[in-house]
DORO-263262 format. One record per residue (C-alpha): x, y, z; residue number from 1. Coordinates in Angstrom, 1 decimal, always signed. Each point is the difference from the previous one (the first is absolute). Layout:
! residues N
X_Y_Z_NUM
...
! end
This chain:
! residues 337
+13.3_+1.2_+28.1_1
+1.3_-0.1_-3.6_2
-2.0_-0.5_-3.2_3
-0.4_-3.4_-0.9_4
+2.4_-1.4_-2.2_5
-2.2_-2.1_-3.0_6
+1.2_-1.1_-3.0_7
+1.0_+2.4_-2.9_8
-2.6_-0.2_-2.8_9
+1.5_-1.8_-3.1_10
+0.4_+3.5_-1.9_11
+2.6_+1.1_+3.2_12
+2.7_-0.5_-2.7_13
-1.6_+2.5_-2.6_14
+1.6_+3.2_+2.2_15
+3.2_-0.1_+2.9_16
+0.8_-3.4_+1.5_17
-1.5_-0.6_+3.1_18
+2.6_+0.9_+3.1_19
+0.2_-1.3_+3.0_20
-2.7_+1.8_+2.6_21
+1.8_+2.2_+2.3_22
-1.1_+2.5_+2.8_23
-3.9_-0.5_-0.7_24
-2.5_+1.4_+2.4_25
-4.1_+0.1_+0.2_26
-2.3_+2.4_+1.7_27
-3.6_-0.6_-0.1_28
-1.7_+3.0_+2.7_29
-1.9_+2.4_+0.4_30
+0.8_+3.8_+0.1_31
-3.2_+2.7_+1.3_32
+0.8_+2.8_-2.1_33
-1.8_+3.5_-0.9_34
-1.7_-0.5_-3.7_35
-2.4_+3.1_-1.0_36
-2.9_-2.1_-1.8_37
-0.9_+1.7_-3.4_38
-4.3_-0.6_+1.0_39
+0.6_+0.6_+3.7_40
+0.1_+2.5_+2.7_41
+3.5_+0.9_+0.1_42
+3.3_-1.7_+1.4_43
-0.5_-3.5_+1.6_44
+2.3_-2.7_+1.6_45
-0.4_-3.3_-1.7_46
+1.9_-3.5_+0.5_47
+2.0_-0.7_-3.1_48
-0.1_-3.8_+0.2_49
+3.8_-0.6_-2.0_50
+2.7_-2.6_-1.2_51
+3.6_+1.0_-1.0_52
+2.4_-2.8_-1.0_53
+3.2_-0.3_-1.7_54
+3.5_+0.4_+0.0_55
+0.9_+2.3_+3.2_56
+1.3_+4.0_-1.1_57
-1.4_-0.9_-4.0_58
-1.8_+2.8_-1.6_59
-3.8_-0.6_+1.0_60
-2.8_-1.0_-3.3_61
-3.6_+0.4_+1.2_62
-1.8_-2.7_-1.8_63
-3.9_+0.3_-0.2_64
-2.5_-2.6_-1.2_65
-3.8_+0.5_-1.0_66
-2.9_+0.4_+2.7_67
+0.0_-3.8_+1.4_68
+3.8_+0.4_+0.2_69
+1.4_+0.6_+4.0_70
+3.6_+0.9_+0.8_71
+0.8_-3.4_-0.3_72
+2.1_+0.1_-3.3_73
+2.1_-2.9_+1.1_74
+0.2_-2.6_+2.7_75
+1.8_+0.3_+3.1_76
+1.9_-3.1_+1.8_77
-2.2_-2.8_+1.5_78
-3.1_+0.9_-2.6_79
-1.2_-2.3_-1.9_80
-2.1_+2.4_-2.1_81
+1.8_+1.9_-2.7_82
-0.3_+3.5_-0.5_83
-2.4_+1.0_-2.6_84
+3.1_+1.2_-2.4_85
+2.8_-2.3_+1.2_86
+0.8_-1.8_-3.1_87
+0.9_+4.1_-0.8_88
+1.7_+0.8_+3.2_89
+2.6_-2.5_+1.3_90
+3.9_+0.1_+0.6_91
+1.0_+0.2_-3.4_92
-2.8_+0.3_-1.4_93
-1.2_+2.5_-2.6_94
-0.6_+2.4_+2.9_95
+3.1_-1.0_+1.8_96
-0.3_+0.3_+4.1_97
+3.8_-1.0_-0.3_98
+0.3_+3.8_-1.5_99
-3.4_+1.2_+1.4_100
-2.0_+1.1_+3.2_101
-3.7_-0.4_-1.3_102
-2.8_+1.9_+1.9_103
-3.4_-0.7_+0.0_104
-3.4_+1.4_+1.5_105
-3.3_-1.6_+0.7_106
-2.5_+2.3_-1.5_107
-1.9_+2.9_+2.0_108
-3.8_-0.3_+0.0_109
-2.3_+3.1_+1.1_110
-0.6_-1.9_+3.5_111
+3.5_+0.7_+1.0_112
+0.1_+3.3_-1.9_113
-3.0_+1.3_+1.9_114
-1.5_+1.2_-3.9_115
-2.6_-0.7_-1.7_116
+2.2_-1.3_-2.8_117
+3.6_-1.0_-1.0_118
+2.1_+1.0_-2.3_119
+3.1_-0.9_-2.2_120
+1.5_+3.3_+1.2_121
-1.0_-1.2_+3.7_122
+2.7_-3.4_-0.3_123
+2.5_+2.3_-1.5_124
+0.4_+2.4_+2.7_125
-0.1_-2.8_+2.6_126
+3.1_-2.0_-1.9_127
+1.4_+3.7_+0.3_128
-0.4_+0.5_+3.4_129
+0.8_-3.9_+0.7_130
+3.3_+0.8_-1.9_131
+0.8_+3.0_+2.0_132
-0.5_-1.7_+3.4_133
+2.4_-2.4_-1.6_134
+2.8_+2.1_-0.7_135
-0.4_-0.5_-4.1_136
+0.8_+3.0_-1.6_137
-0.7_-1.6_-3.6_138
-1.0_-3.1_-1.1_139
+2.0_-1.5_-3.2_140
-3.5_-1.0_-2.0_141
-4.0_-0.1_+1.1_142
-0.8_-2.9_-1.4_143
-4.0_-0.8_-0.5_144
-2.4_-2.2_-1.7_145
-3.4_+0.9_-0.8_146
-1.2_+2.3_+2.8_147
+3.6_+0.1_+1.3_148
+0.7_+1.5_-2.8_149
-2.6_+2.4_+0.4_150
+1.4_+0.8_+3.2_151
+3.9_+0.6_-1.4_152
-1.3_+2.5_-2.4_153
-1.8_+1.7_+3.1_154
+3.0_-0.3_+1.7_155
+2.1_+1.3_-2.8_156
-2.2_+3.3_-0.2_157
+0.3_+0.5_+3.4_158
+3.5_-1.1_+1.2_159
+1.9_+0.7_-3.0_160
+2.9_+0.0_+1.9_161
-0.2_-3.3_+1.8_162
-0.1_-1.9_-2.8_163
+2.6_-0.4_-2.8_164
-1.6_-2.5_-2.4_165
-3.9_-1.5_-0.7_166
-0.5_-3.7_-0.9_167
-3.5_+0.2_-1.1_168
-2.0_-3.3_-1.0_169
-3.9_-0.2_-1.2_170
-0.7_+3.5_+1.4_171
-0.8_+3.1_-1.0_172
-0.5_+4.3_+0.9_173
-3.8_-1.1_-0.1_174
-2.3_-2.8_-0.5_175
-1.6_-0.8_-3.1_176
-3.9_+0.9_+0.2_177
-0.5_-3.8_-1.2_178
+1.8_-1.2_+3.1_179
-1.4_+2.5_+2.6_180
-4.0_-1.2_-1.9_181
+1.2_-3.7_+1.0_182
+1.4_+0.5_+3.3_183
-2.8_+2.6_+0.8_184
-2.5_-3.3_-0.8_185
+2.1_-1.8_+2.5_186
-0.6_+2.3_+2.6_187
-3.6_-0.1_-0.5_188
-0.2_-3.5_+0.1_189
+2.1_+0.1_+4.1_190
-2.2_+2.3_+0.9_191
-2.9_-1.3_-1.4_192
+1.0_-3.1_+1.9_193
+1.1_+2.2_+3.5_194
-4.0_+1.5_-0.1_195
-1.7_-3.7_-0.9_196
+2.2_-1.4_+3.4_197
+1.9_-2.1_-2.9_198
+3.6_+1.7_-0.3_199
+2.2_-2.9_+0.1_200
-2.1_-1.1_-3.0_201
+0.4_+3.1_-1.7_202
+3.4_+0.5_+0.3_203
+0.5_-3.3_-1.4_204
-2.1_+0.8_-3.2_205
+2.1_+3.2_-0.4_206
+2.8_-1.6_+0.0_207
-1.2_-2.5_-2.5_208
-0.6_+2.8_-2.3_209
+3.4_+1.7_+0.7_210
+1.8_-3.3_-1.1_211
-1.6_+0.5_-3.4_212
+1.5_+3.7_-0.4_213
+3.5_-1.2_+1.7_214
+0.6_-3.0_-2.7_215
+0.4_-0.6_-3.8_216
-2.9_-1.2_-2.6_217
+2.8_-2.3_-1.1_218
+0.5_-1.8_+3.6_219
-3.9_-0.3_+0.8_220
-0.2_-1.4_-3.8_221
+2.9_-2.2_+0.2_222
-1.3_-1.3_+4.0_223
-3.6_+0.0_-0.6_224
-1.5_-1.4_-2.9_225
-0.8_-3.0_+0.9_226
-3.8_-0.7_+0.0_227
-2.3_+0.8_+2.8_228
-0.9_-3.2_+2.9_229
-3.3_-0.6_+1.0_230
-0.1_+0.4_+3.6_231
-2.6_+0.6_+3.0_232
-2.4_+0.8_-2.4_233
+1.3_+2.0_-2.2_234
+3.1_+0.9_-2.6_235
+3.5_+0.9_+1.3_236
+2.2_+1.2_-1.7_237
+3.9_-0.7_+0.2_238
+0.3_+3.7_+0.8_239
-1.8_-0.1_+2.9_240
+1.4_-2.3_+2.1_241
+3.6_+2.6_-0.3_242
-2.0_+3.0_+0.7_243
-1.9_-1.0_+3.0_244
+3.5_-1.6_+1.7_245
+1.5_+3.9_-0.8_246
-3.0_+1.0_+1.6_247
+0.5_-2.0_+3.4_248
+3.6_+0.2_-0.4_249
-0.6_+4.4_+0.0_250
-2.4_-0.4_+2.8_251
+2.1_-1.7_+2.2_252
+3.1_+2.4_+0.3_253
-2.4_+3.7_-1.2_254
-2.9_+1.5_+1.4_255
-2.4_+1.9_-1.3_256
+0.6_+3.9_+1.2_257
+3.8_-0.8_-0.9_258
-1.1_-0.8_-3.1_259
-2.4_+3.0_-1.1_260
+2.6_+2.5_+1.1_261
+3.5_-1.0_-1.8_262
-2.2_-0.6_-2.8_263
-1.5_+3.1_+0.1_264
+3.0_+1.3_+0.5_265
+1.4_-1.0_-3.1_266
-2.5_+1.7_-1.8_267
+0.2_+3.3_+1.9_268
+3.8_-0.1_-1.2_269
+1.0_+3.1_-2.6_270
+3.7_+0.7_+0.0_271
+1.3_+2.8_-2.7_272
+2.6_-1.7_-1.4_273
+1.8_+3.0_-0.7_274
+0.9_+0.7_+3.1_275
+1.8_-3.5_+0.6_276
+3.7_+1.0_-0.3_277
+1.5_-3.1_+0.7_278
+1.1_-2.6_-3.2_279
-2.6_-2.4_+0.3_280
+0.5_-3.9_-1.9_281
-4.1_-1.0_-0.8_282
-0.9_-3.3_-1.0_283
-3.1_-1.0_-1.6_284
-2.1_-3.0_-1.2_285
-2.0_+0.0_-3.6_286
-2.4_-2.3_+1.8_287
-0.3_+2.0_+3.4_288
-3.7_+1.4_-0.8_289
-0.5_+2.0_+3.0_290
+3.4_+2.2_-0.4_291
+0.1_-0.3_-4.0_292
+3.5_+0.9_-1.7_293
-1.5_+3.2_-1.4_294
-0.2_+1.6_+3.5_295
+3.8_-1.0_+0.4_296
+1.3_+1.7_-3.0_297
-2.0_+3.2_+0.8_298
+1.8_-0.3_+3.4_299
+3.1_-0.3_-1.3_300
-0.5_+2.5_-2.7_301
-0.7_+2.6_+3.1_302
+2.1_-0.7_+2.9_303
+2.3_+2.6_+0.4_304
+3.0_-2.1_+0.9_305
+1.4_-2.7_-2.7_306
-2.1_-2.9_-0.5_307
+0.1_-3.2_-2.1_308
-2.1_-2.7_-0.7_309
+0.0_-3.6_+0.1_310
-2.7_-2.1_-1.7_311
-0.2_-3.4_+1.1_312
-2.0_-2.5_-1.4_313
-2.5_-2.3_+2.2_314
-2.8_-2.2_+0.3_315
-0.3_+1.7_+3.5_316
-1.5_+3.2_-0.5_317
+0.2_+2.2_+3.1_318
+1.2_-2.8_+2.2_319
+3.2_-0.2_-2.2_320
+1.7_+1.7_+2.2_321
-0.4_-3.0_+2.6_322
-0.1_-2.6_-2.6_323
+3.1_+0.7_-2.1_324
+2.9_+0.2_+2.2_325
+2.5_-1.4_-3.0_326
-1.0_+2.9_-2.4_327
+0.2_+2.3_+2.8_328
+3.1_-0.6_+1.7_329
+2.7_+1.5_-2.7_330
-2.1_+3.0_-0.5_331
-0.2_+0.6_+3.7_332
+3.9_-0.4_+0.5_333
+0.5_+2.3_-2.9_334
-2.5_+2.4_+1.5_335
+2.3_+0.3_+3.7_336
+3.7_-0.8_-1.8_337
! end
């Protein structure tokens, strides 16, 4: 089974030309390996659920995505459904399988961990071990968005040596308070909903709210300000109708324990950047309010390896990193050259 060959996004030409695909291969499995959890009761074997795809004997990128993200980066012959970064990740592409093996994990929750939390530390040493049953001494770059990239800087301070470069995108050493006082509202609302026999309907609401931390004022101006419709009794507004279909949308691929834990994770995450050795390539958005460009430059200002950072401009907010594949694709490519 080889990745599925799709057509180059119309920025291809901005880096190498494309090349003819040669040698590509695809695993998507499942290894049990030994992960110590950091809130459990010692070691404990756990099913890393994994996909590794590109060009066969290529240096290896682990590529990491936020909470809702699985190990499906890209899509793999006969899918229909892309990968959740594949306008990114492609033969030729701006992270190029042609030159590339990219590894990905679905994300641990405490269930499998056997703990009574998980933790950004927790993922890192399971890509570690995943990479030693694999026979990867070092990876070439950890690349992660949002709480990916949470988990390369855990994996950084932990594994120094199994990683040579960070690509870091909308994430941080820690979350901002803000964030962690609107995810922790969020939670409140699932569980709310888990005790009241309602959790489908609560995880729907949260998500509604986490779509208004994940996007730009200037997109919900420029798509919503239309004047409210009198409906079923009462005023809707044009808003509404988007976040309730996120809401069903969440609710039919999440569930609501999956939920509470990666997002408590995220705010249980506290690296010390100083003792991330590896150069590290961060990218941030001025309208990303829940990891704000101040955190970055005090992240960059503290890692202990050579860092830089690239400000790129977005309606987007967080979900830039999704939403602006043109913008991101040379400064990805320069990150691995």
């Amino acid at each position: 089974m080889t990745c599925q060959p799709l057509p180059l996004p119309s920025f291809a030409a901005t880096g190498s030309p494309a090349r003819a695909r040669t040698d590509l291969t695809s695993q998507r499995s499942t290894r049990r390996l030994a992960v110590t959890p950091k809130y459990g009761q010692g070691p404990r074997q756990v099913d890393v659920r994994y996909l590794w795809c590109g060009a066969a004997d290529a240096p290896t990128l682990i590529v990491q995505g936020g909470i809702s993200a699985s190990r499906d980066v890209v899509a793999l012959d006969g899918e229909q459904a892309p990968g959740w970064w594949q306008a990114l990740v492609a033969a030729g592409g701006a992270i190029d399988l042609d030159r590339y093996r990219v590894l990905s994990i679905d994300w641990l929750t405490p269930a499998e961990l056997g703990a009574g939390a998980v933790s950004s530390e927790d993922q890192a040493d399971a890509l570690a071990a995943l990479l030693r049953a694999l026979g990867i001494v070092q990876v070439h770059a950890f690349v992660g968005s949002s709480y990916g990239a949470m988990v390369a800087l855990a994996f950084a301070a932990r594994h120094p040596r199994a990683v040579d470069r960070l690509v870091l995108l909308a994430g941080a050493h820690r979350p901002h308070p803000l964030s962690t006082a609107q995810r922790s509202i969020q939670r409140n609302i699932v569980r709310l909903g888990q005790a009241t026999g309602q959790a489908d309907e609560a995880l729907a609401l949260a998500r509604q709210l986490a779509m208004t931390t994940y996007r730009g004022s200037e997109e919900f101006s420029r798509r919503f300000g239309a004047a409210p419709e009198f409906r079923d009794g009462r005023f809707h507004f044009p808003v509404e109708d988007y976040l309730e279909h996120q809401g069903r949308r969440f609710v039919a691929r999440f569930d609501a324990d999956r939920f509470l834990a990666l997002s408590e994770s995220i705010d249980l995450h506290d690296v010390t950047p100083e003792q991330v050795p590896a150069p590290a390539t961060l990218i941030g958005f001025p309208s990303d309010r829940l990891v704000p460009l101040t955190d970055l430059c005090e992240l960059q200002r503290r890692l202990h390896g050579a860092a830089t950072l690239e400000v790129v401009d977005s309606p987007y907010g967080h979900d830039a990193f999704l939403k602006e594949p043109a913008q991101l694709a040379p400064l990805l490519r320069e990150a691995l050259a």
